[in-house]
C-alpha positions as CSV (number, residue, x, y, z in Angstrom):
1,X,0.0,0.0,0.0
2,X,1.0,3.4,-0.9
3,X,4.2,2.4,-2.4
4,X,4.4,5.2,-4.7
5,X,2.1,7.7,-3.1
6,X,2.9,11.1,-4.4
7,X,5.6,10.5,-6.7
8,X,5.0,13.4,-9.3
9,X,8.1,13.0,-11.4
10,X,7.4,9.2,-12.0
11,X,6.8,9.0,-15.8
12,X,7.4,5.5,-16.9
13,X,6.5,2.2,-14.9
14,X,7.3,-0.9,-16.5
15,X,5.7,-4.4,-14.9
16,X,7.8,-7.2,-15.7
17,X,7.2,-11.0,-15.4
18,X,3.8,-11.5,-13.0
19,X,2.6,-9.1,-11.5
20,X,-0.3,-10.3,-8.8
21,X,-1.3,-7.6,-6.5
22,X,-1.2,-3.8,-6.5
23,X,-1.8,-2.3,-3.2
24,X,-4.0,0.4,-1.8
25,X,-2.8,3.8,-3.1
26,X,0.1,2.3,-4.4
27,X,0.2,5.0,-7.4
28,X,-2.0,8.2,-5.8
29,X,-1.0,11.1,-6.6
30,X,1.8,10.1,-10.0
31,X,0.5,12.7,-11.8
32,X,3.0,12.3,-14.8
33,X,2.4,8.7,-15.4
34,X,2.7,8.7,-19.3
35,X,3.4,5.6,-20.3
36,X,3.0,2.1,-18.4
37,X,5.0,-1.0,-20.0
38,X,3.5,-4.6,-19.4
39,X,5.9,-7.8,-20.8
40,X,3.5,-10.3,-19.7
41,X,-0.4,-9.4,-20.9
42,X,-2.0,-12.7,-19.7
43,X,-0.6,-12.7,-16.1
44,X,-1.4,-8.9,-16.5
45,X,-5.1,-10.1,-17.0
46,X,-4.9,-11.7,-13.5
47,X,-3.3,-8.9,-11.5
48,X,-5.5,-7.5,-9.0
49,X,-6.2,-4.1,-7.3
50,X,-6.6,-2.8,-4.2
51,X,-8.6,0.1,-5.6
52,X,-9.2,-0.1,-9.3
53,X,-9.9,3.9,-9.5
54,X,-6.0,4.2,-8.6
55,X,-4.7,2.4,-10.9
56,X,-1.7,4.0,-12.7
57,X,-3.4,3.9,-16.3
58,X,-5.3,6.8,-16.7
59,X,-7.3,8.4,-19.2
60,X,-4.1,10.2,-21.3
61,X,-1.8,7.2,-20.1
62,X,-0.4,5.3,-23.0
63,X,0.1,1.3,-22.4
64,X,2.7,-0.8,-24.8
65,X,3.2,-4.6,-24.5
66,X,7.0,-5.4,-24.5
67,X,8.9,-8.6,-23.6
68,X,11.9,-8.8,-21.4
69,X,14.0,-8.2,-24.2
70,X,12.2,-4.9,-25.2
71,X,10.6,-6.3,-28.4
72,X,6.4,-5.3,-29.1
73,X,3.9,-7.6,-28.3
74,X,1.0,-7.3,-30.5
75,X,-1.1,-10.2,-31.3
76,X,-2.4,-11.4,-28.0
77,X,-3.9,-15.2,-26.9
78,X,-5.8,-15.8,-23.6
79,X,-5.5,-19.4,-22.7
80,X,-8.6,-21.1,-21.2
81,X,-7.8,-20.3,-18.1
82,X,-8.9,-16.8,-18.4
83,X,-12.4,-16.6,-18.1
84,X,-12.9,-13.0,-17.3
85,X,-11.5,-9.7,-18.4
86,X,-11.0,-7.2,-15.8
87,X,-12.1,-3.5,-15.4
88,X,-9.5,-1.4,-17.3
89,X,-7.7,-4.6,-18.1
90,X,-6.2,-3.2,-21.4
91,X,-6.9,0.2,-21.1
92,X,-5.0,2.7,-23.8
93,X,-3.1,-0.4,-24.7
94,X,-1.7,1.0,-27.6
95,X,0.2,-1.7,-29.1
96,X,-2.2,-4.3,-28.9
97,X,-3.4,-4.9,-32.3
98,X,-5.4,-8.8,-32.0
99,X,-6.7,-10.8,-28.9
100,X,-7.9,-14.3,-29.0
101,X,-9.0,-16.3,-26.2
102,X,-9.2,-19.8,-26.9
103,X,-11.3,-20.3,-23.6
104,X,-14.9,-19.3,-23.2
105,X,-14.8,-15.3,-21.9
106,X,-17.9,-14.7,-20.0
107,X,-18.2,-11.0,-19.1
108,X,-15.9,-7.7,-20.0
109,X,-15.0,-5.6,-17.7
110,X,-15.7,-1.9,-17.5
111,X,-13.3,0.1,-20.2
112,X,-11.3,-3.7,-20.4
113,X,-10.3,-2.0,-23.9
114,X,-11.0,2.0,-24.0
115,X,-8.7,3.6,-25.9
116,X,-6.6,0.6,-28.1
117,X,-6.7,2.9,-30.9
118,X,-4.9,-0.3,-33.1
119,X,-7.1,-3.0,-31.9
120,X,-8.5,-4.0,-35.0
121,X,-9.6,-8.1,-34.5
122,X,-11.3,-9.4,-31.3
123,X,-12.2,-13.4,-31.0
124,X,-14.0,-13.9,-27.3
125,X,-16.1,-16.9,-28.4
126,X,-19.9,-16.7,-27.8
127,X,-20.5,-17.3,-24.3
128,X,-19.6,-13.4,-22.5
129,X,-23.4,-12.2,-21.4
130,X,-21.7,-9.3,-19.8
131,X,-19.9,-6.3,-20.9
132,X,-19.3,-3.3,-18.8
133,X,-19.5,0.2,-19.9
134,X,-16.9,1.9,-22.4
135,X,-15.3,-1.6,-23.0
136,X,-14.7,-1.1,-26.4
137,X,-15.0,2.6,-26.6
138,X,-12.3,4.6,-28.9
139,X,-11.1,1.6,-30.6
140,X,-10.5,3.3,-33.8
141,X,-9.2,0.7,-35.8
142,X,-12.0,-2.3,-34.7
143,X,-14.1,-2.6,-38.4
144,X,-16.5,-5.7,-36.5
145,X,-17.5,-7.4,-33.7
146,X,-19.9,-10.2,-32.6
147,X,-22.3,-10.0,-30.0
148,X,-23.6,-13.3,-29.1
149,X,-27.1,-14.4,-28.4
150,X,-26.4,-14.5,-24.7
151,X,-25.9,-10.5,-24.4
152,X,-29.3,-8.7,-23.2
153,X,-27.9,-5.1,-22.3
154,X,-25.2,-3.3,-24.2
155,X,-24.1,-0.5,-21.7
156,X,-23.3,3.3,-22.1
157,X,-20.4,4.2,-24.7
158,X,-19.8,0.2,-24.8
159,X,-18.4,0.7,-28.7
160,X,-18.6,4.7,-28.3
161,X,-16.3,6.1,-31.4
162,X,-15.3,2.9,-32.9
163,X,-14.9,5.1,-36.2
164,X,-13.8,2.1,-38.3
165,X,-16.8,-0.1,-37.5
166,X,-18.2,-0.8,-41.0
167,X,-20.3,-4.5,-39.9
168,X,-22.6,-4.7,-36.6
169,X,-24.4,-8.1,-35.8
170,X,-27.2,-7.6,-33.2
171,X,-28.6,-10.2,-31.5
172,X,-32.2,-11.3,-31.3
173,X,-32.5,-11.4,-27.6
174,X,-30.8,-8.3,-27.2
175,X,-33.5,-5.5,-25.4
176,X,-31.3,-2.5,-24.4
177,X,-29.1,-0.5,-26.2
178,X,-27.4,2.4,-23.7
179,X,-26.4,6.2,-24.1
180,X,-23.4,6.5,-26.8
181,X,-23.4,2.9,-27.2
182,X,-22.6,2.8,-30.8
183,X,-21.7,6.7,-30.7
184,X,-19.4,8.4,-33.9
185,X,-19.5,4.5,-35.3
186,X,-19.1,6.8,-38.5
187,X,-18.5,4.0,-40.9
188,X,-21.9,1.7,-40.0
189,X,-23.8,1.5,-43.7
190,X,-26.4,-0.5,-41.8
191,X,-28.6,-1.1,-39.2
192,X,-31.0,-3.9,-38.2
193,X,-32.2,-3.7,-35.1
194,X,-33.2,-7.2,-33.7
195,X,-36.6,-8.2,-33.0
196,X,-36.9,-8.2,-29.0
197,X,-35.1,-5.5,-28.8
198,X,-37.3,-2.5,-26.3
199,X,-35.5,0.4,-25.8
200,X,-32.9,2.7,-27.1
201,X,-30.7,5.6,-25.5
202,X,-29.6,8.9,-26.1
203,X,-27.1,9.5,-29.0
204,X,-27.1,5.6,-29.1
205,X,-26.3,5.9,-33.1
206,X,-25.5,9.7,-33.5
207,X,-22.9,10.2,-35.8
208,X,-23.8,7.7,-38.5
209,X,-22.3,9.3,-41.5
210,X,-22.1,6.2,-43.5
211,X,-25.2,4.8,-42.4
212,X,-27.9,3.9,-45.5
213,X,-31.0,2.6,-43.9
214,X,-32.2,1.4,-40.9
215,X,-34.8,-1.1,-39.6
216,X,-37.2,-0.3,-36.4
217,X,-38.7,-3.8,-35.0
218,X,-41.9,-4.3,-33.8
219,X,-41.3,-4.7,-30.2
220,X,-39.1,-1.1,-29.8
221,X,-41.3,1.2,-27.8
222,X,-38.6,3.2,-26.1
223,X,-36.5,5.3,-27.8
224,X,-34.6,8.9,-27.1
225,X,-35.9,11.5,-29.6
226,X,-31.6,12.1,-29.5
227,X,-31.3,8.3,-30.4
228,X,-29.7,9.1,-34.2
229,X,-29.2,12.7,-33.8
230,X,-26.2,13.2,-35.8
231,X,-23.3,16.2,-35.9
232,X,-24.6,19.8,-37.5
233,X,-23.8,20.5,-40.9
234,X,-23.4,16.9,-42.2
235,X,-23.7,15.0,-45.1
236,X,-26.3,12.9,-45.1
237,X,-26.6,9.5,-47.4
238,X,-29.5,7.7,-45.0
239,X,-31.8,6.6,-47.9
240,X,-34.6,4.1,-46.5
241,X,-36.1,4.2,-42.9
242,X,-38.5,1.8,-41.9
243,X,-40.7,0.1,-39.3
244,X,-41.9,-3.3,-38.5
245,X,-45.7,-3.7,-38.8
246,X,-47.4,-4.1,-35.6
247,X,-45.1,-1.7,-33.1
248,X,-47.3,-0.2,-31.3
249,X,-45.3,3.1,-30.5
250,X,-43.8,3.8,-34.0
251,X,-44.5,4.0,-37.5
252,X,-43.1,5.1,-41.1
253,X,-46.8,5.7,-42.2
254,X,-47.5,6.2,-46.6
255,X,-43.8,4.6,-46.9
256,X,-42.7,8.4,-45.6
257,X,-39.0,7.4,-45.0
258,X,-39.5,8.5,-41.1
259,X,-39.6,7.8,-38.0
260,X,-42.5,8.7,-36.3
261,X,-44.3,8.2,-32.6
262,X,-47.3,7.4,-33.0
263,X,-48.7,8.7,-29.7
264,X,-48.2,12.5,-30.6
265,X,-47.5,12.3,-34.3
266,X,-44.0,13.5,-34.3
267,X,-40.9,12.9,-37.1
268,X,-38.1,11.4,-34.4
269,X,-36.3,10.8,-37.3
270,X,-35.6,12.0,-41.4
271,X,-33.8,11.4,-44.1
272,X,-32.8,13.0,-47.4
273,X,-36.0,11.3,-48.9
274,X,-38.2,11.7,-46.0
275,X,-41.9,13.1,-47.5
276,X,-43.7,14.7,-44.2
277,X,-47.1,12.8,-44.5
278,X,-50.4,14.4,-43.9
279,X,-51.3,13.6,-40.0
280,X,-47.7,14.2,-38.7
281,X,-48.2,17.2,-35.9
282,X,-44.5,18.0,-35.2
283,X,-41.2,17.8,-36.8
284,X,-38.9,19.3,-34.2
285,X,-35.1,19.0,-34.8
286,X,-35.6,15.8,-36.9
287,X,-34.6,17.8,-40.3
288,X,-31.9,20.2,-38.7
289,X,-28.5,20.5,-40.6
290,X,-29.0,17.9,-42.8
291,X,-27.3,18.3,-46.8
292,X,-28.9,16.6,-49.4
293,X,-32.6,17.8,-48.1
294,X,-33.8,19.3,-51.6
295,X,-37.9,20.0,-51.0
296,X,-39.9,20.0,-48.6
297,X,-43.7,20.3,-48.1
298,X,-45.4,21.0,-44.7
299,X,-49.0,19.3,-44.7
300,X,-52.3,20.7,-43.1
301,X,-52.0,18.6,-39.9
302,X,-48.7,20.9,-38.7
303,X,-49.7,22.8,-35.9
304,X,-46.7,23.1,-33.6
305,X,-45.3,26.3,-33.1
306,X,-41.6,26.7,-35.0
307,X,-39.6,29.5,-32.4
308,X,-36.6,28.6,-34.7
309,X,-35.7,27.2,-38.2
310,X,-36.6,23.7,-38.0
311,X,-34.2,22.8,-41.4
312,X,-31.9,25.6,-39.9
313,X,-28.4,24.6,-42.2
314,X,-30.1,22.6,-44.8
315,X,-28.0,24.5,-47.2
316,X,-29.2,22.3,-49.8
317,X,-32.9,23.2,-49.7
318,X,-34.2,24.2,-53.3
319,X,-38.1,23.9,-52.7
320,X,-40.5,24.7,-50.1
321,X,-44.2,24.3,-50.3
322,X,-47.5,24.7,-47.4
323,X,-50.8,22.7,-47.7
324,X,-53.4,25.5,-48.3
325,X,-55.3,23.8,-45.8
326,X,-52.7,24.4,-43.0
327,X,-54.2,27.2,-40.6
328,X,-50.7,28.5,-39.2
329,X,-48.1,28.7,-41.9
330,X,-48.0,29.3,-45.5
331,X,-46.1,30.1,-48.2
332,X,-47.8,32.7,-50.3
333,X,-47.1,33.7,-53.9
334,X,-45.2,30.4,-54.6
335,X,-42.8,32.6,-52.6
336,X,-40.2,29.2,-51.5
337,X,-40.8,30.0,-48.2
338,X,-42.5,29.0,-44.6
339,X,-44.4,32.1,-43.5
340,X,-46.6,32.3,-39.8
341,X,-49.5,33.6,-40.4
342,X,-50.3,35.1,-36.9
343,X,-47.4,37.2,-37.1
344,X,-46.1,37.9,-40.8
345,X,-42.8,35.9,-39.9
346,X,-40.9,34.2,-42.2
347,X,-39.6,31.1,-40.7
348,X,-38.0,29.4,-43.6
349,X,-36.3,30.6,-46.5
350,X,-33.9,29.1,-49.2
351,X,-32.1,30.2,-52.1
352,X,-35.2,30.3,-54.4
353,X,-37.1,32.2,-51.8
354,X,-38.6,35.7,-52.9
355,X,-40.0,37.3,-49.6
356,X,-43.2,38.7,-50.2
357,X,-44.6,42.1,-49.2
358,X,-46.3,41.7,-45.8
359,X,-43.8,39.7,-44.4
360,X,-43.0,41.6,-41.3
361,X,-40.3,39.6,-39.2
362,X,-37.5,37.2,-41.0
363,X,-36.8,34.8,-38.4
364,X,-34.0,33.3,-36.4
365,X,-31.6,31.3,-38.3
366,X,-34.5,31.9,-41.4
367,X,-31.6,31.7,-44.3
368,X,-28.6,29.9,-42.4
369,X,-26.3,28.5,-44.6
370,X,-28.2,29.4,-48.0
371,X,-25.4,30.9,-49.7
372,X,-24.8,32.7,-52.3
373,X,-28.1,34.2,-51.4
374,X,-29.6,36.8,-53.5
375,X,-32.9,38.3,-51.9
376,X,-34.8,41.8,-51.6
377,X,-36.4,42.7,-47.9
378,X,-39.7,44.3,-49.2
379,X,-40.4,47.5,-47.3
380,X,-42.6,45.5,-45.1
381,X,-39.9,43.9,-43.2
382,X,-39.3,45.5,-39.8
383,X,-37.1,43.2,-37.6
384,X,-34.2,40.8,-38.9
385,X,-33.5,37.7,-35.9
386,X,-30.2,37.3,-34.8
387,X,-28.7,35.1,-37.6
388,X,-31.5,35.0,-40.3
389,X,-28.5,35.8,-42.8
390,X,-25.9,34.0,-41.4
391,X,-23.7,30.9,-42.6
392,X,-21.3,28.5,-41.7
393,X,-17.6,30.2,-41.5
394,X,-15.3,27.6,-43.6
395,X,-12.2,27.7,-45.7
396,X,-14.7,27.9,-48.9
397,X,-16.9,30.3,-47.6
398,X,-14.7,33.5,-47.3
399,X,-14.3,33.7,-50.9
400,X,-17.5,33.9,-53.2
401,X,-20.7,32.3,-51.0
402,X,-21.5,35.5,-49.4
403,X,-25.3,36.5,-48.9
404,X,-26.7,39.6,-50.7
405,X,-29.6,41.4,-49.5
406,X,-31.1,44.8,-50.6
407,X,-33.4,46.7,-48.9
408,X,-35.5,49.3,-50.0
409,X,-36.4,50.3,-46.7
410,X,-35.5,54.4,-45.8
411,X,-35.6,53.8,-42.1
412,X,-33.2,50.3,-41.5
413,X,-34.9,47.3,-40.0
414,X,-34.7,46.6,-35.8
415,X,-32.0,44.4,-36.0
416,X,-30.3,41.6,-33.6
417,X,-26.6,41.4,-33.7
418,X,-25.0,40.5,-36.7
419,X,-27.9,38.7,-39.0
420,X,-26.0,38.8,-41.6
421,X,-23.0,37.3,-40.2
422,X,-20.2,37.7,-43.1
423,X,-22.9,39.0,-45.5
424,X,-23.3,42.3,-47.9
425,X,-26.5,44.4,-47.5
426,X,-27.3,47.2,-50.3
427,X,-29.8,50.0,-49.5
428,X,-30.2,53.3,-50.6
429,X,-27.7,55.6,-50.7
430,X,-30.1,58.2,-49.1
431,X,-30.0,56.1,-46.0
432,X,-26.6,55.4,-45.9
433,X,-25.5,56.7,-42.4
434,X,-28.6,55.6,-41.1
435,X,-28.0,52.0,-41.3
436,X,-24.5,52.1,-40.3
437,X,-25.4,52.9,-36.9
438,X,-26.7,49.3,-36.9
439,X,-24.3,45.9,-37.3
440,X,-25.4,43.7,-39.6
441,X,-22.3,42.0,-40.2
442,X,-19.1,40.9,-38.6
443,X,-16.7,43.8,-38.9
444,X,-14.3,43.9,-41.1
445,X,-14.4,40.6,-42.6
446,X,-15.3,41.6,-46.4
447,X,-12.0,43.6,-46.3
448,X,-11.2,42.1,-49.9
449,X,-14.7,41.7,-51.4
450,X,-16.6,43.9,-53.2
451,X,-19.8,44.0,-56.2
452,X,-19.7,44.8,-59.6
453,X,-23.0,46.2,-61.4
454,X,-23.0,47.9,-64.3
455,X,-19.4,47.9,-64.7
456,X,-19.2,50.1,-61.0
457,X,-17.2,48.0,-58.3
458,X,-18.9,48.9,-55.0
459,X,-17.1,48.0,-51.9
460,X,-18.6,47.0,-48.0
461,X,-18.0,49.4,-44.9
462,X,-16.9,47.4,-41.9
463,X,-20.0,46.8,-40.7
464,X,-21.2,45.0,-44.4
465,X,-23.1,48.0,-45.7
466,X,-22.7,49.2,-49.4
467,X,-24.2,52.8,-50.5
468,X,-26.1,52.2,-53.4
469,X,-27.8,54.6,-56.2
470,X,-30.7,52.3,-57.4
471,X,-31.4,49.1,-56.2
472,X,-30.2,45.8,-58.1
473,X,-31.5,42.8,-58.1
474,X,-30.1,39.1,-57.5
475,X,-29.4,39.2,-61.2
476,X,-27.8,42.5,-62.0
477,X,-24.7,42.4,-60.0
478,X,-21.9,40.1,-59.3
479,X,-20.3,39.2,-56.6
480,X,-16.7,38.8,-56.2
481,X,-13.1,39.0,-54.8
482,X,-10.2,41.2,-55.6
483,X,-8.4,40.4,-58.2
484,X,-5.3,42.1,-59.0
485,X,-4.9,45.8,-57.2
486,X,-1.9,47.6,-57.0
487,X,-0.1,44.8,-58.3
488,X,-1.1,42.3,-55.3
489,X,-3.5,39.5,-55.9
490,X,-5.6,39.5,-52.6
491,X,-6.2,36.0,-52.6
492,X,-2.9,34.6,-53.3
493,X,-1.3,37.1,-50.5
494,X,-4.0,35.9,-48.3
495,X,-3.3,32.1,-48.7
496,X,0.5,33.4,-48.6
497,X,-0.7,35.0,-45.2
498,X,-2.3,31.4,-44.1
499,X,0.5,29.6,-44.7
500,X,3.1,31.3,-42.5
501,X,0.9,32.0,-39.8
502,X,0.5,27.9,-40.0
503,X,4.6,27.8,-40.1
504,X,4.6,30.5,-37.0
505,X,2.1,28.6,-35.1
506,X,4.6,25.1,-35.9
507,X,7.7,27.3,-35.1
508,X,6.0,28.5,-31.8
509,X,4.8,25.0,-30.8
510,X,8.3,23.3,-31.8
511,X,9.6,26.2,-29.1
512,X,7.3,25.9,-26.6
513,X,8.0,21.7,-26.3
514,X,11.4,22.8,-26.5
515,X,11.2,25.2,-23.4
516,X,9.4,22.3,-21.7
517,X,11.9,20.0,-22.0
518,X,14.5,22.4,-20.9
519,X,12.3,23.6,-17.5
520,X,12.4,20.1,-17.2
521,X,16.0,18.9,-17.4
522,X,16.7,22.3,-15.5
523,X,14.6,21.3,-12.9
524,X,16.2,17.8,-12.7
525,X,19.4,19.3,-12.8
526,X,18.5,21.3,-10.0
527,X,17.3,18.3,-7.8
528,X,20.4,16.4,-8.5
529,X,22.6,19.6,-7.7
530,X,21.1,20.0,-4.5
531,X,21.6,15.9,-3.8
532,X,24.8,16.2,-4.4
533,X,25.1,19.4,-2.4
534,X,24.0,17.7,0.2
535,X,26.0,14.1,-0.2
536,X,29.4,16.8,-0.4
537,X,28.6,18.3,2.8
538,X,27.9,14.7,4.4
539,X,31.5,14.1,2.8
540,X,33.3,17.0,4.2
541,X,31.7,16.1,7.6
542,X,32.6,12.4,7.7
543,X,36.1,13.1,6.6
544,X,36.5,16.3,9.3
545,X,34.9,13.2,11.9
546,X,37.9,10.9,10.4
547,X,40.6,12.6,10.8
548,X,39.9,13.7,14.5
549,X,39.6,9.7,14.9
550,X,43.0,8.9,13.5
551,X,44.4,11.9,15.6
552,X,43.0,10.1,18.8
553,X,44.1,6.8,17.6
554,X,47.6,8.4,16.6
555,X,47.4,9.6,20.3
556,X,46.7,6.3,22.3
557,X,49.7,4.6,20.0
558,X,51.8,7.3,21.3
């Protein structure tokens, strides 16, 4: 117990031969444990702890396999004898690439292989019933694994990030599937979900960018609205979604490519080719972010109240249609659009959308991510929400998908902060110093963009405002980025610009590890200096204490 207890500066530990018991404490407080070295994995496997939470692999500790002679160990085989797998057993194992067990595993252990980021082939025979949470999570490199019959939970993160997973066989018997359990799996192209199986957790499949269809069984009746919720912004290939006749919580009604619960009529989840049938009540988040969304049609039977863009970033929208019959939104005048009726707010716009006259409010988040956008606010418009213009800020975006709105308007709009994010906004010259008392843009980003009508370059203020005689529309004027002037070409002396702040950043990091490294071999230095400080003055007093002994011996001969 307590063996190494506050040993700060103890970086390596390397357990050779067998290992059987590792006392209370024995590694508390070794905060600079960074690597651990193990040369015998299967007597490893029955090492025991006094405390499991103090053990001296930790969550940024990496773990190799070596023999005596300093060789890698990375194909692993359990003899029979090893029946269970330990909490943590192989933790962050790095090196560990295969394991086999040629006798019959019956339950993993909690995290028994979080983190072996090169694990890519697991053979446990079909008898383990158990697994603890997080056992497999962050195995990057694992592309399948199967669960046998006898497995009725899988726990919380239990395959969490396993990026390379490409083939997943669920049992029939199965009934729970936990929080995270098959989190980030980004490479999953399908799902069957097994008859028997009852309930499903939060973010249980979120991330599935690879995933093609899935398949709901009929005796699912739990399941988190968060289940499949996947990353913002995504690319979306889902194609077919559908549901088991005779589940008597969910349905895919009309073949609508959906998810819906059938208790309150609401989309839980939608795909590319999801068509909102007539009867669904609410489609929540279910659309939100998702590329490859091209139309979209809202029946009568909506009737839940939409505070914010619900396809907020479907960048690739293209068509937008309301029933007639619906009594809270339309889309008047073939306008593209989703308009509220109560209140004259535009909830949902796209890059076809022309807003009407009488639309009062454009609403938060309305145009997100529809860019190049090219629309006119008519003078009706009298508050832009925070956003309604804005778009996702990436390497593409600064150069040429920048959103263009004119406004005929003498007096400028109430405005939230920034609803145009990095967009232009044209209105009449006339009005020029009135609207820049308002920010509708972040300042000072078009510094190298400017518009071109008539053969007239106009260029942005700092806060996204152009003065402008006459208004154009979407098709008069083009956009674009500085060419050559004064014998610089903006973009390539911007790229120029990226690419030795990049070498500064490396420069700075290469000199900051550097500076580590010498605070640390100065403060070893120091340590030893003062040890040896010390060990000279014990010197110089043993040899003072000698000679007055061979003086008194010197003596007593005399």
């Amino acid at each position: 117990d307590y063996s190494f207890e506050d040993c700060n500066r103890l970086r390596t530990i390397a357990f050779y031969g067998s290992v059987k018991y590792i006392g209370k404490s024995a590694f508390k407080g070794c905060s600079s444990i960074s690597e651990v070295i193990i040369s015998d994995p299967v007597a490893w496997c029955s090492t025991s702890f006094a405390i499991l939470s103090i053990s001296p692999i930790r969550n940024s500790t990496k773990v190799y396999l070596r023999d005596a002679d300093g060789n890698e160990i990375s194909d692993v085989v359990l003899p029979e004898e090893v029946t269970k797998l330990r909490d943590s057993v192989f933790r962050g194992c790095v090196s560990l690439k295969s394991l086999t067990a040629k006798g019959a595993i019956t339950s993993i252990g909690q995290q028994a292989f979080d983190g072996c980021e090169n694990l890519s082939a697991v053979s446990l025979g079909n008898e383990w019933s158990d697994i603890g949470s997080e056992a497999f999570s962050k195995c990057k490199s694992l592309k399948s694994i199967d669960i046998p019959a006898s497995v009725r939970d899988i726990p919380e993160k239990a395959f969490y990030c396993c990026e390379s997973l490409e083939k997943l066989n669920l049992p029939e018997g199965l009934q729970s599937i936990g929080d995270f359990a098959f989190g980030d799996c980004k490479k999953l192209e399908e799902l069957i979900l097994p008859e028997g199986l009852v309930s499903v957790g939060k973010y249980a499949f979120s991330g599935y960018g690879q995933l093609k269809a899935i398949h709901i069984p009929s005796t699912l009746v739990r399941i988190s609205p968060y289940a499949f919720q996947s990353e913002i912004y995504r690319e979306n290939i889902l194609e077919s979604i559908t549901v088991a006749e005779g589940n008597p919580s969910f349905d895919s009604r009309g073949n609508c490519n959906a998810l819906i619960s059938t208790s309150n009529d609401s989309i839980i989840l939608a795909c590319p080719k999801t068509v909102i049938p007539e009867g669904v009540k609410k489609i929540g988040y279910a659309f939100r972010g998702m590329y490859g969304l091209k139309s979209v049609h809202i029946p009568a039977s909506i009737e839940e109240t939409f505070g914010d863009n619900p396809f907020i970033f479907c960048k690739d929208l293209e068509t937008i249609t309301v029933s007639e019959a619906n009594p809270y939104y339309d889309s008047r005048q073939g306008c593209n659009a989703i308009i509220e009726k109560s209140t004259s707010r535009l909830v949902t716009g796209c890059k076809n959308t022309v807003i009407p006259d009488g639309v009062k409010i454009i609403g938060s988040n309305a145009f997100a991510d529809n860019v190049p956008l090219y629309v006119n606010l008519p003078s009706s418009v009298d508050e832009i929400s925070g956003g309604a213009f804005c778009y996702e800020t990436t390497e593409d975006s600064i150069h040429g998908r920048c959103v263009f709105v004119t406004c005929d308007r003498e007096e400028p709009p109430t405005a939230e902060s920034w609803p145009f994010s990095d967009g232009i906004a044209f209105v009449p010259a006339s009005s020029a110093e009135t609207y820049s008392t308002i920010t509708l843009a972040t300042p000072n980003f078009l510094t190298n963009q400017y518009v071109e009508y008539e053969g007239t370059k106009y260029f942005p203020d700092g806060n996204g405002i152009v003065k402008f005689e006459g208004l154009p529309s979407g098709e008069d004027f083009t956009f674009k980025t500085y060419g050559e002037l004064n014998g610089m070409t903006m973009e390539a002396e911007l790229q120029q610009s990226i690419s030795r702040l990049a070498e500064t950043e490396d420069s700075l990091d290469e000199a900051f590890r550097r500076q580590q490294a010498l605070s640390e071999d100065l403060s070893r230095y120091n340590d030893e200096e003062s040890e040896l400080t010390l060990i000279l003055s014990r010197n110089r007093e043993l040899a003072t204490q000698y000679r007055s002994d061979i003086d008194r011996l010197i003596f007593l001969t005399e």
